[in-house]
N, C-alpha and C positions, 0 to 999 in steps of 0.2 A: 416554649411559646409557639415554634413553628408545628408543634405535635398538635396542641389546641385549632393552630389556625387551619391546619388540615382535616380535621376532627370535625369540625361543622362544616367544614365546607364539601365534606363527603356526603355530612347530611342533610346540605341544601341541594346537592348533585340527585340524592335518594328522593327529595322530595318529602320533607320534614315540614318544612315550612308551610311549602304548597300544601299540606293536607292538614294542617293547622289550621292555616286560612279558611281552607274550605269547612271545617269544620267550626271556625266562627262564626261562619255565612249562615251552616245550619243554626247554630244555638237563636243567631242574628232574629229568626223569623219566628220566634218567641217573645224576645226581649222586646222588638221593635212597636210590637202594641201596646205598650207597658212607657211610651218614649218622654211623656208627659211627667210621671213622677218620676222618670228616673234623672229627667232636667231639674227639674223642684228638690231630689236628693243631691243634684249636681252645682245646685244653686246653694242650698244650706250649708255644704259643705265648703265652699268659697265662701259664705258670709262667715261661717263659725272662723275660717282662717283669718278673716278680715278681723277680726273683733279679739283673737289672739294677739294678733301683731299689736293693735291697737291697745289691751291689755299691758301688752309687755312695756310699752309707751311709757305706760301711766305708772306702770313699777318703775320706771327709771327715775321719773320725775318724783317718785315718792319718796325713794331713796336720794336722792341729789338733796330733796328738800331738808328730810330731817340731819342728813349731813354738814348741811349747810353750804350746799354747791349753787342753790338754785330756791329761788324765794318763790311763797304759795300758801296755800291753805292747804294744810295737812289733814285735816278733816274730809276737805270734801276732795282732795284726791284719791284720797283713801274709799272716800265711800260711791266714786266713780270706778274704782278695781273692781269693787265689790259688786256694783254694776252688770260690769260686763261680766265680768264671772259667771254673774246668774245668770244673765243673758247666751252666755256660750252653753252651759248645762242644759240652760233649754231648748236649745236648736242640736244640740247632741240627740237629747232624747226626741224630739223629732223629727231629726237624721235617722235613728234605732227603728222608730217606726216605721218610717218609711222603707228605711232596708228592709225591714222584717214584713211587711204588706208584698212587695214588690217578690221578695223573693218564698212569702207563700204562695201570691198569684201567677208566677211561672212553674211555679212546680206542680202545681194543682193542673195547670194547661198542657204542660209535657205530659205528667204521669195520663190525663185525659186521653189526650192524642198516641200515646205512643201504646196505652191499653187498646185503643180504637184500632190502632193499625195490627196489631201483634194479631187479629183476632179476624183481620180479613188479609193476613198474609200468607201464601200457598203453605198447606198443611206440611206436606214434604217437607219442604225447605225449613219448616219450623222445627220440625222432629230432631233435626242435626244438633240442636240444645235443650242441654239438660233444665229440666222446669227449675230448679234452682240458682244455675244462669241467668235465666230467661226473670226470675222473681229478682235477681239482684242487680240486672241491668236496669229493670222498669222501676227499682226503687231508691237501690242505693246512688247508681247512676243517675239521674235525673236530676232527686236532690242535691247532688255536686255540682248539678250545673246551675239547678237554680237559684244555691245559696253563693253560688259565684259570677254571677250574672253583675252583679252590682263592682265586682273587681276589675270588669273588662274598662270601660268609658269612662266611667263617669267616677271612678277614684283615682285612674290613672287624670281625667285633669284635676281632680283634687288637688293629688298629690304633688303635681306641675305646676298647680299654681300658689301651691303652698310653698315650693322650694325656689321658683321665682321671685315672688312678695319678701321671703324672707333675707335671700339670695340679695334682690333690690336695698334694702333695708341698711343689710349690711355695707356695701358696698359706696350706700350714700352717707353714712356716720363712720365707717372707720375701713378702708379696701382693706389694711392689712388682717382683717380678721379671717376677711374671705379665703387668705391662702389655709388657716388652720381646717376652714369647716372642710376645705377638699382633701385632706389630708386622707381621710379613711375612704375616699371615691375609690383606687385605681383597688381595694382590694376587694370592696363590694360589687365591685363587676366581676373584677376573675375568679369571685366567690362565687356570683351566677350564674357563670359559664356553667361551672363546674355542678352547679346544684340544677340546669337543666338538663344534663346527660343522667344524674342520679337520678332526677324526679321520673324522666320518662320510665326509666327501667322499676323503679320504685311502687310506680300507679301501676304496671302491666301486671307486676307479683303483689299486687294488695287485690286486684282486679278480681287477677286469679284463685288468691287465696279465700278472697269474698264469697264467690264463686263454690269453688270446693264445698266452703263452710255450710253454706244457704243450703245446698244439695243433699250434705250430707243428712241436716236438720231435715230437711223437708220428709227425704225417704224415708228417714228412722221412723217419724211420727206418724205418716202415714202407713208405716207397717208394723206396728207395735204388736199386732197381734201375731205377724207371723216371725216376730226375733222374739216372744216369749214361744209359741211353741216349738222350736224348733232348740231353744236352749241358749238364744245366741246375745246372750245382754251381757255377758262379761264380755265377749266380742266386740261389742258395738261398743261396751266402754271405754275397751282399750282404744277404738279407732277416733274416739270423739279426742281423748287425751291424745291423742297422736297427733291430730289435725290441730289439736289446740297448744300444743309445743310446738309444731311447725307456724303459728300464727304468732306465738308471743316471740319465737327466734327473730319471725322476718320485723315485727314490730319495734324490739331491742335493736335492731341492726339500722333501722331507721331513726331511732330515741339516738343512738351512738353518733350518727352523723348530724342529726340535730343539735346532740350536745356539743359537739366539735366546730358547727357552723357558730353557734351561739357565745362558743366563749371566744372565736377568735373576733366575732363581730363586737363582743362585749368589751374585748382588749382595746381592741383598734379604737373602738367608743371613748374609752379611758386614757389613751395614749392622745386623744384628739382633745378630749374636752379638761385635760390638765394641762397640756400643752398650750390650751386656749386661756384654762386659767392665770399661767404663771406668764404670759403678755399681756394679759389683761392687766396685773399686776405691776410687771416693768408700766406698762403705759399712763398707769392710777400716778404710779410713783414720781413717772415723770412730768406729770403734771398735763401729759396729753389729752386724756380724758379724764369724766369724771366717773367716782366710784358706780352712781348711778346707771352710768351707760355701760361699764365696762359688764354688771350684771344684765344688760341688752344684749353685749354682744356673747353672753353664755346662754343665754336663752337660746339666743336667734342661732348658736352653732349646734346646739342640742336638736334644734326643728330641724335644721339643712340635715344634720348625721340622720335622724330618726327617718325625715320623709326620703333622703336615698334609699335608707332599707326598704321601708314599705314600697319605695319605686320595683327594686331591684327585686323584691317576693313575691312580687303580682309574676314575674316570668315563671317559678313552680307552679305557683296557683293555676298560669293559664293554662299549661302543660297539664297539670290534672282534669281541669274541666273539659277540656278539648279532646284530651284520652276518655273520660266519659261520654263527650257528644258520641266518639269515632266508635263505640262500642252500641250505641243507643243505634248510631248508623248503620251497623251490621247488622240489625235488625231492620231498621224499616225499612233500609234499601233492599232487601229481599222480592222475591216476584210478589206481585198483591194478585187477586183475586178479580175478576173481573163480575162485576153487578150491575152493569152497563144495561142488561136487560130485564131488568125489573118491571117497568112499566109492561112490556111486551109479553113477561108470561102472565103477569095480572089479568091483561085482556084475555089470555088464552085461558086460563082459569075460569074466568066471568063465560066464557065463551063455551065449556064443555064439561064444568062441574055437574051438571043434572045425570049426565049420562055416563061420567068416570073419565080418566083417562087413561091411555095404552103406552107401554114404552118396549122400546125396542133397541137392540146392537145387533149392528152387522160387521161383520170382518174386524172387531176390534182386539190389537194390539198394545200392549202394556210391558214397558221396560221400567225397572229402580233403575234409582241415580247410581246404584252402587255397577250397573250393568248386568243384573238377573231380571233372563224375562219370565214377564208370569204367564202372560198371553199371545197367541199366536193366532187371528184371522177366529176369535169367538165370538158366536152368535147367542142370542137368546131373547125370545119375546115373552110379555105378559098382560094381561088385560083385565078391564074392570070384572067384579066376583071370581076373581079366579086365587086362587095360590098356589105359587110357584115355589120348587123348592131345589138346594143347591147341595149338592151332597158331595163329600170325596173327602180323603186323606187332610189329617190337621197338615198345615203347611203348602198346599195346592193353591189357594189363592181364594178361598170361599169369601172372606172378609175383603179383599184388596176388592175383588168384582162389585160389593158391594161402595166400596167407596170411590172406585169408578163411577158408577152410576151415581153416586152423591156427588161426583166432577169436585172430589176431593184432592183427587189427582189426576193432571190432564190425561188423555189416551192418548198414543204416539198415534196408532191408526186407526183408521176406522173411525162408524160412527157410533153415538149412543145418541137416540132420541126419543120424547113425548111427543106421541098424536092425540090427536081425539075424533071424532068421527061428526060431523056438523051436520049429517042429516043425509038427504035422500032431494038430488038435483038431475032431471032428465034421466031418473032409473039409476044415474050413480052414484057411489058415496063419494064424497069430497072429506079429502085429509087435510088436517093441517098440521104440521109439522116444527117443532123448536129445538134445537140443540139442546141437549144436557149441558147445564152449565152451572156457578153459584147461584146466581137467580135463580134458577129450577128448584131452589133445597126448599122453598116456602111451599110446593107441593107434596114435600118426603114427612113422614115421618119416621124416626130413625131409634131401633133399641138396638145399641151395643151390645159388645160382651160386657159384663162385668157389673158390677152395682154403679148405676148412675144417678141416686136418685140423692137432692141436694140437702144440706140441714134447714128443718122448719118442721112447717106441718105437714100431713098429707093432703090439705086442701090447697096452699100453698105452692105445694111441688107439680100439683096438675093445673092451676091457675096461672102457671109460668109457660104453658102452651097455649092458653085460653083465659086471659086475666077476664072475661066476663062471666066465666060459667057459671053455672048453677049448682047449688048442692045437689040437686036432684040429678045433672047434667055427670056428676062427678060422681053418686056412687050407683048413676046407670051402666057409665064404663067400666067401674070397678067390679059390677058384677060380670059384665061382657067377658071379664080377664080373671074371672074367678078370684078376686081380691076380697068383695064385699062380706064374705064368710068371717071373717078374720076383724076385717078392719070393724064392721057395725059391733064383733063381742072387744074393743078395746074400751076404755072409761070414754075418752073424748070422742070417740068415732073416728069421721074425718080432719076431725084440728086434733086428732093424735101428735105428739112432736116424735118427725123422724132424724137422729143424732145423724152427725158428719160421717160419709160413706152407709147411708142406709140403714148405722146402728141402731138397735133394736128392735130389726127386723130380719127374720130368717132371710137367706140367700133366693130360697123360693118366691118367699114373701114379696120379699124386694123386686124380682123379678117380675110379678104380677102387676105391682104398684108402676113398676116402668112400663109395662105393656099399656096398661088403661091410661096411661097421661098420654101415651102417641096415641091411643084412641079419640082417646079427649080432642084433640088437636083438626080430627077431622077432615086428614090429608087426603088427597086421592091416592095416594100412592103409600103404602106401608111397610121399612123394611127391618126386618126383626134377625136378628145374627146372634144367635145360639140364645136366642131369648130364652128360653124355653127349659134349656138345658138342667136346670138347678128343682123342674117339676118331676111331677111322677107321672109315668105314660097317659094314665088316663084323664090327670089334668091338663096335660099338653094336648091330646085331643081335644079334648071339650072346652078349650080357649081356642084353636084354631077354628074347630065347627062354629065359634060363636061369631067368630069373623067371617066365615063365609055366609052365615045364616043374616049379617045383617044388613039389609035393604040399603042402606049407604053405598055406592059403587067405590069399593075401594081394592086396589089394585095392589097384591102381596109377595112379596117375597122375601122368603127364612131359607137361613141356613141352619144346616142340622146336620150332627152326628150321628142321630137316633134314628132309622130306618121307620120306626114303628108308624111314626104319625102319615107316611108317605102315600099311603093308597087314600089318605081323603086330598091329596091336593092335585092341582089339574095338570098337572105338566112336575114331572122331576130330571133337574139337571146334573148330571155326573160333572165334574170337572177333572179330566184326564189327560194329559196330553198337550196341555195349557189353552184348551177348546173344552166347549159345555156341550159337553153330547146327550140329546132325549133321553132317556130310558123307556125303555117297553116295559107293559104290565109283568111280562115275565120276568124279567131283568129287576124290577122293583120288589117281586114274591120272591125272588133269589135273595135279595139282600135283606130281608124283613125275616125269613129263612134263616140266614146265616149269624143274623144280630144274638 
C-alpha cells in the first residue's frame, strides 16, 4: 500500500494530473457548445434511472402480490412494469441518439479545426512528423475524444445519481443490505489504481503503434511503383507481417489484462451478489421481509455493484481521451503562421498589379533547427518580365531559398521584401515596401519538385487556382506551357481525368500541366523549382520564352540544374558559399560549355 501511496503521489509531484486538467480544459472548448444536449442527454439519463428504480417498485409488489404477501390487481400491475419498460427503451434509444449526434458533431468540429490549424502551422515545425502520425492524430485521435466526450460530465452524474437513488432506496427498506452492496467497493478502487498506471502506459504503445502502422500504409501505397521496380514486395511483406505481430502481441497483452480485470471483477460480482442472496433468504425466512422485496434488494445491489464499475472505468476512459487531446496538443500548440497581413498586401496588390511587382533580399541569413546554416548575409533581386535563375550543387540550398521567399520558413537575418513602384512624384519614384510573409504567398505562384498535380480532371486541377476560369482561359495557359499539344489529342480534352499522383500522365506531361495552372493563377510573382527538369532542352526553352514573351508583368524565378536554358534569363544566380553570387555572361558560356 505505501508503494501505491508513493506511486501517485510522485505522479502528482510530476504533474499528471495537472496536465490532465489542462487537457480537459482543452477538449472543454469543443464540448461546451454542444452544452444544451448534453444537459438533455444528462437529464434522460436521470429519468431513465428514475423509472428503473421505480420499475423495480413495481416487480416487488408484483411478486408480494402473487405470493400472497401484499393484495392488488395483478393484471394492472403487471401491465404498469410493462409500462415503464417501454417507457425506459425508449429514452434509451433516445439517450443513443443523442450520444450518437453529440458525439458525431464534436468530432466533425475537432477533425474541422484541427485540419484548419495543421495547415497554417510553421512548415518546419510540421516536418518533424511523419504524415502518418500526423493522419492518425487528426483521425484516430480526435475520434477518441469525441466518442468520449459524453464520459466526462454528464455520465459521471449519471452514474452519481444512479448509485445515490439506488444507495437511498436501499437504505430506506432494509440498511443491512447496504453493507453487502459495498462489499466489492474497496477492490474496485484498488483495481483503478491499478488500471490508471496500465492504461496511461497502454494509450502511449497503441498511440505509437497506430502511428507506426498509418505510416507504414501510407508510404507503401504511395510508392507502389517504386517497391515493384526495385523488387522490394517480399520485403515489404515481411515488414507489414512484422508490424502486424507486433500490433496483435501489444493488443493480446492488453486482452490479458482485460481478461484478468474482468474475471476478478466478475468474482467479486458473484461473491457480492450470493452473499446478497443467501441474506436475503435468512431475512425471507425470518419473516423480516417480504420475498417481493428481498428481489428489490437483489436488484438494487446489482445497480450499486454495476454503476461502481462504470464509476470506477470512466478513470481509464479519461486517461485515454486526455492522452489523445495531449497528442492532438502537440500539434496545434506548435508555432502558427502569421496572416495578420492580409488585408494589407491586398491593398498592395490593388495598388501595383498593372505594372508587376519587384522583390528583393538583402543580408539574409538562414539556420535549420537541426543548427546547419544554409545562408550567410545573401542577396538577390528580381523584377517584373524578367527571369531570374538559381543554379549550384544539389544540396546548396536552391529549394530552401525558394521557401524563404514563400516565408515558409522564418529568416534568422536579414530582409526578404516586395516593392512596387507607384509612379513618378517631384521626378522621384516612390517605393512601397512589405515584408515577406504568409500573407505574401496570395502573390506567389509556386511549382515544386516533383508531380503535384491532384486526382480529377485537368480542368478541375487548374480551376483549384482560379475556380472561375474559362475553358478558353485554361487551354490558353496550357499552350503558354506547351501542355495543349497533348492535352487537345486526349478523347476528353481538358475534363481528361488525371489519376492520384499525376497518373497517366508522363512526368514531362505532368510537369507542364503544373506549370500552366501557376499560370492560370495570375500571380505577379512565379516560382518554378526544377519545373522543368523532366523536359527536353528545347521544350524548356520555349516555355520559358513564353513566359517572358507574355505582356502579363510577372516577376520569375527557377531553379535549375540545366545550364542550357540560362543565356535567355536576365540575371543568373550561383549559390556558393551560402551567398548568391551574379554570374557574368562569361562565367554562364563556361558552364553552358561544360554541361
Amino acid at each position: 500500500m505505501n508503494e501505491k501511496i508513493a506511486f501517485y503521489t510522485k505522479r502528482i509531484r510530476e504533474g499528471r494530473l495537472k496536465e490532465m486538467w489542462r487537457q480537459t480544459r482543452w477538449i472543454y472548448q469543443y464540448a461546451r457548445h454542444y452544452w444544451i444536449a448534453m444537459v438533455a442527454y444528462t437529464l434522460l439519463g436521470m429519468s431513465s434511472t428514475l423509472i428503473a428504480l421505480a420499475t423495480s417498485l413495481v416487480s416487488r409488489d408484483l411478486v408480494d402480490i402473487i405470493t400472497g404477501h401484499q393484495t392488488g390487481e395483478v393484471i394492472r400491475t403487471f401491465c404498469t412494469m410493462i409500462a415503464l419498460n417501454i417507457v425506459t427503451t425508449f429514452l434509451g434509444l433516445i439517450s443513443d441518439y443523442a450520444s450518437t449526434w453529440i458525439g458525431m458533431k464534436v468530432d466533425a468540429e475537432i477533425k474541422s479545426d484541427i485540419f484548419e490549424k495543421i495547415l497554417v502551422t510553421d512548415w518546419e515545425s510540421l516536418t518533424n512528423y511523419h504524415t502518418g502520425d500526423l493522419l492518425t492524430r487528426w483521425s484516430a485521435d480526435a475520434s477518441m475524444i469525441s466518442n468520449g466526450v459524453l464520459n466526462f460530465i454528464p455520465n459521471t452524474i449519471i452514474y452519481l445519481f444512479r448509485f445515490l437513488s439506488a444507495f437511498a432506496m436501499v437504505i430506506y427498506y432494509d440498511w443491512t443490505f447496504a453493507v453487502f452492496a459495498f462489499l466489492g467497493m474497496p477492490v474496485s478502487v484498488l483495481l483503478s489504481k491499478t488500471l490508471l498506471r496500465r492504461m496511461v502506459n497502454n494509450n502511449k504503445r497503441s498511440a505509437a503503434m497506430g502511428a507506426r502502422m498509418s505510416g507504414f500504409n501510407q508510404e507503401a501505397f504511395s510508392n507502389i511503383q517504386t517497391i515493384k521496380a526495385f523488387d522490394l514486395i517480399h520485403l515489404y511483406i515481411e515488414r507489414l507481417k512484422q508490424l502486424q505481430k507486433d500490433y496483435i502481441t501489444m493488443k493480446l497483452d492488453f486482452q490479458k489484462m482485460s481478461i484478468w480485470t474482468s474475471l476478478l471483477l466478475s468474482t467479486v460480482g458473484m461473491i457480492v451478489s450470493y452473499a446478497s442472496y443467501g441474506w436475503g433468504i435468512y431475512r425471507v425466512w425470518s419473516d423480516a421481509i417480504s420475498y417481493g422485496t428481498m428481489t428489490l434488494f437483489l436488484s438494487l445491489s446489482g445497480t450499486l455493484t454495476g454503476t461502481l464499475h462504470n464509476l470506477t472505468s470512466l478513470i481509464p476512459t479519461a486517461i485515454s481521451i486526455t492522452t489523445s487531446a495531449g497528442r492532438l496538443m502537440d500539434i496545434v500548440e506548435m508555432p502558427r503562421e502569421d496572416y495578420s497581413h492580409d488585408d494589407e498586401v491586398k491593398e498592395f496588390y490593388e495598388k501595383f498589379k498593372a505594372d508587376g511587382v519587384h522583390f528583393r533580399i538583402d543580408n539574409l541569413s538562414y539556420t535549420y533547427h537541426t543548427g546547419t546554416t544554409v545562408f550567410e548575409h545573401a542577396s538577390l533581386e528580381a523584377h517584373p518580365h524578367e527571369i531570374i535563375a538559381l543554379v549550384g550543387p544539389s544540396g546548396e540550398g536552391k529549394t530552401t531559398m525558394l521557401r524563404l521567399i514563400l516565408s515558409l520558413m522564418p529568416v534568422s537575418e536579414g530582409t526578404a521584401v516586395l516593392y512596387g513602384k507607384a509612379g513618378r512624384k517631384n521626378g522621384d519614384n516612390i517605393l512601397q515596401e512589405i515584408p515577406a510573409s504568409p500573407s505574401t504567398r496570395k502573390l506567389f505562384s509556386y511549382v515544386p519538385q516533383g508531380n503535384t498535380m491532384f486526382s480529377g480532371t485537368i480542368a478541375e486541377n487548374m480551376r483549384n487556382v482560379k475556380p472561375d476560369a474559362t475553358d478558353e482561359e485554361i487551354i490558353h495557359v496550357l499552350e503558354m506551357a506547351c501542355a495543349w499539344d497533348f492535352v487537345k489529342k486526349l478523347p476528353d480534352g481538358i475534363h481528361s481525368i488525371i489519376k492520384e499522383r499525376g497518373g497517366g500522365f508522363s512526368e514531362g506531361q505532368a510537369q507542364r500541366l503544373s506549370i500552366a495552372r501557376a499560370l492560370l493563377r495570375k500571380s505577379p510573382l512565379l516560382l518554378l523549382d526544377e519545373a522543368t527538369s523532366a523536359l527536353d532542352v528545347a521544350t524548356e526553352r520555349h516555355v520559358l520564352k513564353n513566359i517572358m514573351q507574355d505582356t502579363y508583368p510577372r516577376t520569375c524565378i527557377v531553379t535549375t540544374h540545366r545550364p542550357t536554358v540560362l543565356n535567355i534569363c536576365s540575371r543568373v544566380y550561383a549559390i556558393r558559399n551560402r551567398q548568391c553570387h551574379v554570374l557574368s555572361e562569361e562565367e554562364i558560356n563556361h558552364m553552358m560549355c561544360d554541361f
